[in-house]
VMD Tcl script that draws the C-alpha trace (Angstrom):
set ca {
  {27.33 -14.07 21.86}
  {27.08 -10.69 23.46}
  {29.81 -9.10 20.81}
  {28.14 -11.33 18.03}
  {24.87 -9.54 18.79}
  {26.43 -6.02 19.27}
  {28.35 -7.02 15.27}
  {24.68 -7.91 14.14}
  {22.93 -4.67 14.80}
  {25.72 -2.38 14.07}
  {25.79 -3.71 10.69}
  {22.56 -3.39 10.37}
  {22.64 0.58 11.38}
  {25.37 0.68 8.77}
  {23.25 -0.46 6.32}
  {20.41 1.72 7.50}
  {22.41 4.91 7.34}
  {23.45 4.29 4.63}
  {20.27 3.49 2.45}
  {19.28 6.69 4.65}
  {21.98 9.14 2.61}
  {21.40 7.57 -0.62}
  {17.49 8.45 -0.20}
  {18.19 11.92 1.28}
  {19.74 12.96 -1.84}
  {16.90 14.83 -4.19}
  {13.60 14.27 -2.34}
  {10.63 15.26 -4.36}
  {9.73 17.10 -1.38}
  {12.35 18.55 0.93}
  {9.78 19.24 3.65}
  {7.97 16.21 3.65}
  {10.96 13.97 3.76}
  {12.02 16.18 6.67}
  {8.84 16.14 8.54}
  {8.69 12.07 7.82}
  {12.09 11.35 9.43}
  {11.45 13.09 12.70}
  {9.52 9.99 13.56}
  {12.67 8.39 12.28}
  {15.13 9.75 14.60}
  {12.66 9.68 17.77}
  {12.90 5.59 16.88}
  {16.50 5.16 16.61}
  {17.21 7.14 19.64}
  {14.52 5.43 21.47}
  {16.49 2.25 20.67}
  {19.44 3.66 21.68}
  {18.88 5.20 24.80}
  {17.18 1.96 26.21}
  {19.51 -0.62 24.55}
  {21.48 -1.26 27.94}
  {18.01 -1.55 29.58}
  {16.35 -3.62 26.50}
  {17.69 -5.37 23.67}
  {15.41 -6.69 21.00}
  {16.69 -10.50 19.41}
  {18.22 -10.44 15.93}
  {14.70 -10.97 14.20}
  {13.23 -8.03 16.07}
  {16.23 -5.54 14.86}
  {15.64 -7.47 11.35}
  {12.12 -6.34 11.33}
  {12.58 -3.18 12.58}
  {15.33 -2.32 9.86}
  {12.77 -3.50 7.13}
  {10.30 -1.50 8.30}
  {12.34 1.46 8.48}
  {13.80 1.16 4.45}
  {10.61 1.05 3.05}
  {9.62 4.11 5.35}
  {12.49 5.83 3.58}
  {11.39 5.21 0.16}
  {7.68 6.68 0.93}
  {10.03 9.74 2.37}
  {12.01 9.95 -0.32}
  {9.26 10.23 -3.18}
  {6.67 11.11 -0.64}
  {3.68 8.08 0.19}
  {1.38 9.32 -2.75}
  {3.54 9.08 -5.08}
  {6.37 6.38 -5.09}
  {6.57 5.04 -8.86}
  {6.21 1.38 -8.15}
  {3.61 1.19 -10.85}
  {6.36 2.30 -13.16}
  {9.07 -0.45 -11.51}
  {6.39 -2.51 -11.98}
  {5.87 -1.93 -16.06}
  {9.34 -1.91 -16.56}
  {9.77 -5.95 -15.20}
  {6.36 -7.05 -16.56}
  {5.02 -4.43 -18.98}
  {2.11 -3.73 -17.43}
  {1.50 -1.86 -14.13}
  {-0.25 -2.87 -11.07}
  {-3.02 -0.42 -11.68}
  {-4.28 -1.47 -14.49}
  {-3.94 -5.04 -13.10}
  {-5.83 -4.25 -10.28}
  {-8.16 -1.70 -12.19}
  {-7.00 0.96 -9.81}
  {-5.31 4.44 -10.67}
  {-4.78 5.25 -6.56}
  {-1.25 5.01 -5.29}
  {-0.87 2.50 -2.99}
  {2.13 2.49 -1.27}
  {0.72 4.34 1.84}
  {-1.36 1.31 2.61}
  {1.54 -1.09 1.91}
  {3.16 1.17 4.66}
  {0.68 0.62 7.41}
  {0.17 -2.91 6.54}
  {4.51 -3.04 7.51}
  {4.26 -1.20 10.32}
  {1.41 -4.29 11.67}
  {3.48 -7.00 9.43}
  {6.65 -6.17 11.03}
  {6.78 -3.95 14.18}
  {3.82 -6.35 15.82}
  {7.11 -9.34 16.69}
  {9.35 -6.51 18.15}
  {5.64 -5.31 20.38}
  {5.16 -9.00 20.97}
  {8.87 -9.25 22.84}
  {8.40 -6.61 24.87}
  {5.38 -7.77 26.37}
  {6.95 -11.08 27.02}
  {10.32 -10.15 28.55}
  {8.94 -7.30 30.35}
  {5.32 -7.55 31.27}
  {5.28 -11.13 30.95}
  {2.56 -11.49 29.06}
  {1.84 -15.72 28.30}
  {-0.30 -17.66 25.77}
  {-3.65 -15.68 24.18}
  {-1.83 -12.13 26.02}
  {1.35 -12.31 24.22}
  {-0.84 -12.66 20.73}
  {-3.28 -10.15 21.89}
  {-1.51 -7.45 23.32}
  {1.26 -6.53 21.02}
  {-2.38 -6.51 18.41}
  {-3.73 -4.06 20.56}
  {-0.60 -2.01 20.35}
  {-0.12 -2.42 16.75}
  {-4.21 -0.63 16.46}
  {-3.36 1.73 19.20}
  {-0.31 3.02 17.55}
  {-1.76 3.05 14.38}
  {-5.01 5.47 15.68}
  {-1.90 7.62 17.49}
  {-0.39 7.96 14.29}
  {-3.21 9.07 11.94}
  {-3.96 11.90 15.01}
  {-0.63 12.94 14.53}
  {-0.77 13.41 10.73}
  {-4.34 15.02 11.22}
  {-2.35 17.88 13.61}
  {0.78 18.35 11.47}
  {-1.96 18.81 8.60}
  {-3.63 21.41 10.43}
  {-0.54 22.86 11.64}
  {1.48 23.06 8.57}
  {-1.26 23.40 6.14}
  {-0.62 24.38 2.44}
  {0.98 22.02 0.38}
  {3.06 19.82 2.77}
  {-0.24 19.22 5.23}
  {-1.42 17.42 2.05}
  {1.57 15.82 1.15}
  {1.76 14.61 4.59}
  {-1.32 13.67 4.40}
  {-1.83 11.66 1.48}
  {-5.30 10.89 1.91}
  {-5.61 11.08 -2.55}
  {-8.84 12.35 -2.30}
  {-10.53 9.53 0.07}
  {-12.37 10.38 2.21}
  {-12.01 7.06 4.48}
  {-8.39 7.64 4.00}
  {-7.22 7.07 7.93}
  {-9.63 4.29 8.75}
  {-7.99 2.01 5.98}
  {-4.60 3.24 6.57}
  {-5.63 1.57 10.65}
  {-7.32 -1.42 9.16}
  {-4.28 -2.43 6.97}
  {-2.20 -1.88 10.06}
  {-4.94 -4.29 12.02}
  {-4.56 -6.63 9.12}
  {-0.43 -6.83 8.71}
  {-0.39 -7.24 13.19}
  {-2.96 -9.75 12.97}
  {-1.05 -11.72 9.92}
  {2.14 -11.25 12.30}
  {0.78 -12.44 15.26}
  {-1.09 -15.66 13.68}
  {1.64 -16.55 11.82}
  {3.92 -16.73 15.53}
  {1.28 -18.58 16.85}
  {1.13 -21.38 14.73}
  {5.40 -21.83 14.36}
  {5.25 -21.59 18.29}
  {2.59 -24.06 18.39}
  {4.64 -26.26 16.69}
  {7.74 -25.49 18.28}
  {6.79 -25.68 21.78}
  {5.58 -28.45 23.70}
  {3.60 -26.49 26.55}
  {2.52 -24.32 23.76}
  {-1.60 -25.52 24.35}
  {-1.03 -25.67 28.28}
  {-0.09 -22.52 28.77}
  {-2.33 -20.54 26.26}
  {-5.36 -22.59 28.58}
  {-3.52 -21.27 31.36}
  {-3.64 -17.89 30.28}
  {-7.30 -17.33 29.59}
  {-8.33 -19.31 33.18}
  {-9.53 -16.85 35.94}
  {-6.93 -16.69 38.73}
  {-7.43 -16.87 42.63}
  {-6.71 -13.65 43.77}
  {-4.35 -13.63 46.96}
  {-4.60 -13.78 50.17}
  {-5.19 -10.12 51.45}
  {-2.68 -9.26 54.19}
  {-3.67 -8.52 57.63}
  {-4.90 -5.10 58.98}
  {-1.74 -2.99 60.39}
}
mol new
graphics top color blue
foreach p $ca { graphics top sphere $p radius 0.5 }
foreach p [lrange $ca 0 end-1] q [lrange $ca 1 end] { graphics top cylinder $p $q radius 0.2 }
display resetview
């Protein structure tokens, strides 16, 4: 099991890294695919550092992979302007703009709707396995965390704007113009965590018998202790 698991994720690194090259090669922006992947490499050797200590379960390291992919596309081309509306024309003959009657470039938001969509499962097991979080919490929490990280994210983008400035602050950036640029980039992060989250509620209501009991359980005040006595 434990060398089956070990296989598992080292393929999926592999696979990573090598995506990874392929997408290094020609960036439309040298500086902002360099100043996206920092938050790349903190990740992996996050993972890597505390894998002894905590290992995620195959669909967490899944997720997580996904998640990191399609941050490499929006580093490759930078967020603002990935040319799906041109993949798009090229299958169907039409593009998602006009579709949509937009002419905004999207992909940003369908970046912070992944990071809710599929980081909020790997959040959700670490609240489980090491907080132990139970029933409404284990839902709740790893919600929270999604928002939270979210808000700490758009800070950071608004200080590497400030500090790098010029072209690659706005690149960075990517606000297109919009004013309300970070609080939909957080809401479609709110939105993908909350999708997650339901959608592992209902297969584990399903799936588990003392699914009910033990969400009632968690939401019930509990009798606090009996307080030792005075030294």
């Amino acid at each position: 099991m434990t060398l089956s698991h070990n296989r598992y994720v080292l393929m999926l690194l592999a696979l990573f890294l090598a995506w990874w090259l392929l997408l290094a090669i020609h960036p439309v922006d040298r500086s902002d695919w360099a100043l996206e992947n920092a938050l790349v490499a903190v990740a992996l050797a996050l993972l890597a550092l505390t894998r002894r200590w905590f290992r995620f379960s195959r669909v967490s390291y899944t997720l997580i992979f996904l998640f990191l992919c399609l941050h490499e596309v929006g580093a490759h081309y930078t967020y603002a302007k990935v040319p799906y509306d041109a993949w798009f024309e090229a299958l169907s003959g039409r593009t998602l703009g006009s579709l949509f009657h937009t002419s905004r470039n999207h992909f940003d938001r369908l970046g912070h709707f992944a990071f809710g969509l599929l980081l909020s499962y790997p959040m959700r097991e670490i609240f489980t396995r090491v907080a132990e979080a139970r029933g409404f919490w284990s839902y709740y929490l790893p919600l929270d965390m999604t928002m939270a990280f979210s808000m700490l994210f758009e800070l950071f983008e608004w200080w590497a704007a400030v500090v790098f400035g010029g072209d690659l602050g706005v690149a960075y950036l990517g606000m297109q113009g919009d004013p309300w640029d970070a609080q939909k980039d957080m809401a479609m992060a709110t939105l993908g965590g909350l999708l997650a989250m339901t959608v592992t509620a209902l297969v584990n209501s399903h799936t588990q018998r003392d699914f009910a009991r033990e969400w009632s359980a968690s939401l019930r005040v509990k009798k606090p202790g009996r307080r030792a006595p005075a030294a």
